[in-house]
Short mmCIF file of the C-alpha atoms (twelve columns), coordinates in Angstrom:
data_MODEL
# 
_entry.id   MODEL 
# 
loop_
_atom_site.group_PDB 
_atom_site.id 
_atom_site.type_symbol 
_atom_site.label_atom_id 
_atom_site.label_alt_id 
_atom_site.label_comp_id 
_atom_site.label_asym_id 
_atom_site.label_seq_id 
_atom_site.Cartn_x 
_atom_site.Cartn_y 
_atom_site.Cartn_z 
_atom_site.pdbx_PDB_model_num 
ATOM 1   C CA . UNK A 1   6.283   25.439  1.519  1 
ATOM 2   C CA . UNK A 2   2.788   25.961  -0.549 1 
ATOM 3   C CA . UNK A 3   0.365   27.698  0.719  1 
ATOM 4   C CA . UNK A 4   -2.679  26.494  -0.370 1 
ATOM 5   C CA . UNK A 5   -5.819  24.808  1.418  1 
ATOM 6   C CA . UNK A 6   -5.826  21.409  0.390  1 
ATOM 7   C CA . UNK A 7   -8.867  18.939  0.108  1 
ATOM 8   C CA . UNK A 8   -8.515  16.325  2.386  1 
ATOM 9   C CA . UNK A 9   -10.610 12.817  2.625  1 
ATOM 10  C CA . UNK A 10  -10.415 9.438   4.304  1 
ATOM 11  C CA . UNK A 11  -12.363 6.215   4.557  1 
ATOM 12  C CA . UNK A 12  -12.888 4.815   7.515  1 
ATOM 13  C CA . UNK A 13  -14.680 1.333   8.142  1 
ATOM 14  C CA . UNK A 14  -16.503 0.163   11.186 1 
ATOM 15  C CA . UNK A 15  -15.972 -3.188  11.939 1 
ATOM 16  C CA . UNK A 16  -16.728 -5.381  14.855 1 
ATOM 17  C CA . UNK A 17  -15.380 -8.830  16.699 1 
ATOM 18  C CA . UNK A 18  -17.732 -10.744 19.342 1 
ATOM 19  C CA . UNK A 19  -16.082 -12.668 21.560 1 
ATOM 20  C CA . UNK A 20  -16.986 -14.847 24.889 1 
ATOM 21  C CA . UNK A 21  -17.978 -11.940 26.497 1 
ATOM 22  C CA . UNK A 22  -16.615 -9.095  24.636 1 
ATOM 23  C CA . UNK A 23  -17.624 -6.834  21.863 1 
ATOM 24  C CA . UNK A 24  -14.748 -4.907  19.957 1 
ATOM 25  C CA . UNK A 25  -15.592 -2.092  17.616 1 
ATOM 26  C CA . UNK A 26  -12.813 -0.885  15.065 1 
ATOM 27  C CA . UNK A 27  -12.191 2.482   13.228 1 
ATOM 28  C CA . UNK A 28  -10.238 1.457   10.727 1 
ATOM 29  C CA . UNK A 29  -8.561  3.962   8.014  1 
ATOM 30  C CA . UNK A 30  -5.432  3.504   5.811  1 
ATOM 31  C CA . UNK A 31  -2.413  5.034   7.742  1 
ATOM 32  C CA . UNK A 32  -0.710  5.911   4.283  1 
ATOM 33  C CA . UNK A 33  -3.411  7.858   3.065  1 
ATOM 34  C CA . UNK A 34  -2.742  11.451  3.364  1 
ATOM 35  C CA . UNK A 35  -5.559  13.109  5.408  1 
ATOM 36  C CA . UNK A 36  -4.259  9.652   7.796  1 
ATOM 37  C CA . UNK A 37  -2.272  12.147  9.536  1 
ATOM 38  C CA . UNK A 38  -4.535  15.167  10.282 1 
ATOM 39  C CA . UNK A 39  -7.423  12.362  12.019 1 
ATOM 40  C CA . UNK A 40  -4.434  11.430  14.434 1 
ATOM 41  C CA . UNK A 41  -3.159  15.619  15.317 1 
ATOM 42  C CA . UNK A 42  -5.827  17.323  17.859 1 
ATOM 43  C CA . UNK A 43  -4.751  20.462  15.981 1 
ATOM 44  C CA . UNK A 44  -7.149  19.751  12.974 1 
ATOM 45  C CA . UNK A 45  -10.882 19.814  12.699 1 
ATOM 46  C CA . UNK A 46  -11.103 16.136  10.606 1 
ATOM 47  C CA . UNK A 47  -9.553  15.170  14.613 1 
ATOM 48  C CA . UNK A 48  -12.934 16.386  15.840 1 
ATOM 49  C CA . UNK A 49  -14.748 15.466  13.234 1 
ATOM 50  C CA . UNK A 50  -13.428 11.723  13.475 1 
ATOM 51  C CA . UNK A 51  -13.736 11.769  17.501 1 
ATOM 52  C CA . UNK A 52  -17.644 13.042  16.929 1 
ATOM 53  C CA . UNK A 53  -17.817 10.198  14.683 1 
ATOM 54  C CA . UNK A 54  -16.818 7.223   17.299 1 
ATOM 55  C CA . UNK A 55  -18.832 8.494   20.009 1 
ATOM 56  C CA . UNK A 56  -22.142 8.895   17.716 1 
ATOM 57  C CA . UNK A 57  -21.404 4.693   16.885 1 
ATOM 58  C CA . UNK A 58  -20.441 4.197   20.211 1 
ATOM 59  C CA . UNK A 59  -22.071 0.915   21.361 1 
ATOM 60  C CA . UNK A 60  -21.943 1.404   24.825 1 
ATOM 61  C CA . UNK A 61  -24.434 4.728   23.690 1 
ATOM 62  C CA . UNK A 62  -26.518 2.751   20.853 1 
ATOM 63  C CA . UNK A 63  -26.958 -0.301  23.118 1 
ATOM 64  C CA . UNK A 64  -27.189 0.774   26.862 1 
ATOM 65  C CA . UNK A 65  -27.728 -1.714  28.927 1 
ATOM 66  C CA . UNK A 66  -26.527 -4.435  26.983 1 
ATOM 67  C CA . UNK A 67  -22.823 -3.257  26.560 1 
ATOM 68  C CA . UNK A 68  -20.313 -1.455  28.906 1 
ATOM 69  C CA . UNK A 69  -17.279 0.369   28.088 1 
ATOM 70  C CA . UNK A 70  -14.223 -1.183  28.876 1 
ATOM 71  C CA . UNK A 71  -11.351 0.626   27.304 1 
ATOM 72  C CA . UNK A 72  -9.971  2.371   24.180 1 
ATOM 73  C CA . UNK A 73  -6.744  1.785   22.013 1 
ATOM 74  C CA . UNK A 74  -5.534  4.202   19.999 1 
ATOM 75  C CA . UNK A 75  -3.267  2.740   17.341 1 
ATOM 76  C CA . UNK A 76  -1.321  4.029   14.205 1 
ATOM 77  C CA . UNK A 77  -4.448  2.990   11.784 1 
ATOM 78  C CA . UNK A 78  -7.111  2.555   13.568 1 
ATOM 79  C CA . UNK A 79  -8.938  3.091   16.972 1 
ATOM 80  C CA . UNK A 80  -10.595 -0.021  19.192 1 
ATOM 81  C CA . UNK A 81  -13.198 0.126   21.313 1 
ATOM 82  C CA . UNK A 82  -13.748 -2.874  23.814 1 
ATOM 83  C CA . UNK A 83  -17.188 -3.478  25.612 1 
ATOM 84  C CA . UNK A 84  -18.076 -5.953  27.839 1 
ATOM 85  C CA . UNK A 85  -21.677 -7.729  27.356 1 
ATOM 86  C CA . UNK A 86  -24.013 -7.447  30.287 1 
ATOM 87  C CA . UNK A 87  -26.454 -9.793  30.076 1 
ATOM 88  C CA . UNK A 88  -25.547 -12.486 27.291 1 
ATOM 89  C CA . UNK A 89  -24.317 -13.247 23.656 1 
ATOM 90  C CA . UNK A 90  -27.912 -13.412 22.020 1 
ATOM 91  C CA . UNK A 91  -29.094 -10.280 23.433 1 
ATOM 92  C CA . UNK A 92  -26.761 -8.373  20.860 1 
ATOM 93  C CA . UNK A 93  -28.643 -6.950  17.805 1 
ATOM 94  C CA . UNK A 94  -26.328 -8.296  14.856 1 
ATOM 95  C CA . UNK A 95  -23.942 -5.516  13.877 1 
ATOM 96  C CA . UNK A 96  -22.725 -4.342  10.210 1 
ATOM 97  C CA . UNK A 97  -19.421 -3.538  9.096  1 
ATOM 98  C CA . UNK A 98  -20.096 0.421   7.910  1 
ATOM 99  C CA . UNK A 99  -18.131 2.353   5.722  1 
ATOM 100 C CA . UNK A 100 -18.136 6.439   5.711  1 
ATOM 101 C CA . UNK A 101 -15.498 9.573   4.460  1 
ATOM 102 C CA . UNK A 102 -14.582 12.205  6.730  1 
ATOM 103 C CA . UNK A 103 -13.851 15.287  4.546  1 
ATOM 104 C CA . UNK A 104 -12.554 18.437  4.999  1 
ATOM 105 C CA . UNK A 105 -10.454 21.368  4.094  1 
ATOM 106 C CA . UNK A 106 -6.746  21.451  5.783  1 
ATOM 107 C CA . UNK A 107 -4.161  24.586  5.728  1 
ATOM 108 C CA . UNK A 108 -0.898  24.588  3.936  1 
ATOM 109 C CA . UNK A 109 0.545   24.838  7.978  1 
ATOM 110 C CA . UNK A 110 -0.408  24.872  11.581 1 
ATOM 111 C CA . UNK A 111 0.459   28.696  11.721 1 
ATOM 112 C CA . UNK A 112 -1.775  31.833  12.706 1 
ATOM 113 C CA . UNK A 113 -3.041  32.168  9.647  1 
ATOM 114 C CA . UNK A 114 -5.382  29.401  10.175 1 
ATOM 115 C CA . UNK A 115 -5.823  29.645  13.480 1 
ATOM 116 C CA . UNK A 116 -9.138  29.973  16.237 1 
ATOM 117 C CA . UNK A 117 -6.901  31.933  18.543 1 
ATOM 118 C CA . UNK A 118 -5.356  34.758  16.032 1 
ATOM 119 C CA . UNK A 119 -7.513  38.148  16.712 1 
ATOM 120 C CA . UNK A 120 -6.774  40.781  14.513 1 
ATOM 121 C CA . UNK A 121 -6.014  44.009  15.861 1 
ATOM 122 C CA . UNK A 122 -5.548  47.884  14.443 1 
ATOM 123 C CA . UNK A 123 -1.960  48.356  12.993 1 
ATOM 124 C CA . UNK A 124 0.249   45.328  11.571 1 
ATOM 125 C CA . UNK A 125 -0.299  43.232  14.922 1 
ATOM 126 C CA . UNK A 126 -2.298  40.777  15.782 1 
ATOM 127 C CA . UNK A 127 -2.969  38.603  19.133 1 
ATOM 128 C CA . UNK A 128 -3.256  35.520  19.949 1 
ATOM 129 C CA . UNK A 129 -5.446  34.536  22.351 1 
ATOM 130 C CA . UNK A 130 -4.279  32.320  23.536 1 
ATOM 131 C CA . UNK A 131 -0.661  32.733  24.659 1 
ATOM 132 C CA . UNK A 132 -2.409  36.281  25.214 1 
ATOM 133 C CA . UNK A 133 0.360   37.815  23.159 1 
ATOM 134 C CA . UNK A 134 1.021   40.241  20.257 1 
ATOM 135 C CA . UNK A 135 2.752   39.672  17.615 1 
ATOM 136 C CA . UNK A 136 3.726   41.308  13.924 1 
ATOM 137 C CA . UNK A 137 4.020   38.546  11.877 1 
ATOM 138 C CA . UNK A 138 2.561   34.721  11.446 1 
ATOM 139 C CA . UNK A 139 3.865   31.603  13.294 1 
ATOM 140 C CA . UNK A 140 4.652   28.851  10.496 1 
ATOM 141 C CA . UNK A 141 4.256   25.962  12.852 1 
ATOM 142 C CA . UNK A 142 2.810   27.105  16.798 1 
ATOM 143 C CA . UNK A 143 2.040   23.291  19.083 1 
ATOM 144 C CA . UNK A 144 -0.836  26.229  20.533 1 
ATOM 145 C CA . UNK A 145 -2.659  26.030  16.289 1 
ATOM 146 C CA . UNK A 146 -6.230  25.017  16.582 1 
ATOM 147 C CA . UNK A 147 -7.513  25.112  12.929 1 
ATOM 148 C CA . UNK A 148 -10.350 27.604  12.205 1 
ATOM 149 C CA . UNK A 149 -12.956 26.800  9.553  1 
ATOM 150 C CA . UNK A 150 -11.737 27.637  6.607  1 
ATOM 151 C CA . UNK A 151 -14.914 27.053  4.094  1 
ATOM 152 C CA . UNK A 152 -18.353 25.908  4.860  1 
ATOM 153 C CA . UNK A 153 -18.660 22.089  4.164  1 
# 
């Protein structure tokens, strides 16, 4: 296992559908890109990141009163967003496929290393906040891991 912080980067595009009485927005990234993974796994901050992302473009927040939000589908590459026009068709500004990157920097592991939770203590233990426990050596791989920042970016 390497242990060293890696560079990660995705494009996503925004693209969008209008149906009869429907507007559908679309996240759309590459699934075999790398950092693919780490958008998908609430562990990671490109996850938060990428969820920030969809509900700054979120119609139903750029265009109240004109859209409302239906539902949202999570799939392997992308995420869709379904709104339901209000009033009609022609009252719906024309909208732009947009492209942007989501980058960040991503641990070698989901262990206590990396971790929000780890608090250091005196001695060769440290605690984790949250399982409130004390332990004397990392995790490798904990479901608890919520990545810390690791650089300023």
């Amino acid at each position: 296992m390497k242990n060293t912080i890696v560079f990660a980067e995705i494009l996503i595009s925004i693209q969008y559908q209008l149906l009869n009485d429907e507007v559908i927005q679309k996240f759309v990234f590459n699934k075999r890109e790398k950092a693919s993974k780490y958008i998908k796994d609430h562990r990671y901050l490109l996850y938060d990141k990428f969820e920030a992302k969809i509900r700054e473009e979120a119609l139903s927040i750029k265009l109240i009163g004109l859209l409302e939000f239906i539902e949202r589908i999570d799939l392997d590459d992308e995420v869709i967003i379904k709104y339901r026009i209000i009033n009609n068709l022609e009252s719906i500004p024309q909208l732009k496929q947009e492209n942007f990157k989501l980058v960040d920097f991503v641990p070698p592991y989901p262990g206590c290393s990396f971790c929000i939770h780890k608090i250091e203590t005196e001695g060769n233990f440290f605690k984790c906040n949250l399982k409130n426990k004390f332990f004397s050596e990392d995790i490798k791989n904990c479901k608890f891991f919520k990545q810390k920042r690791l650089f300023k970016t």
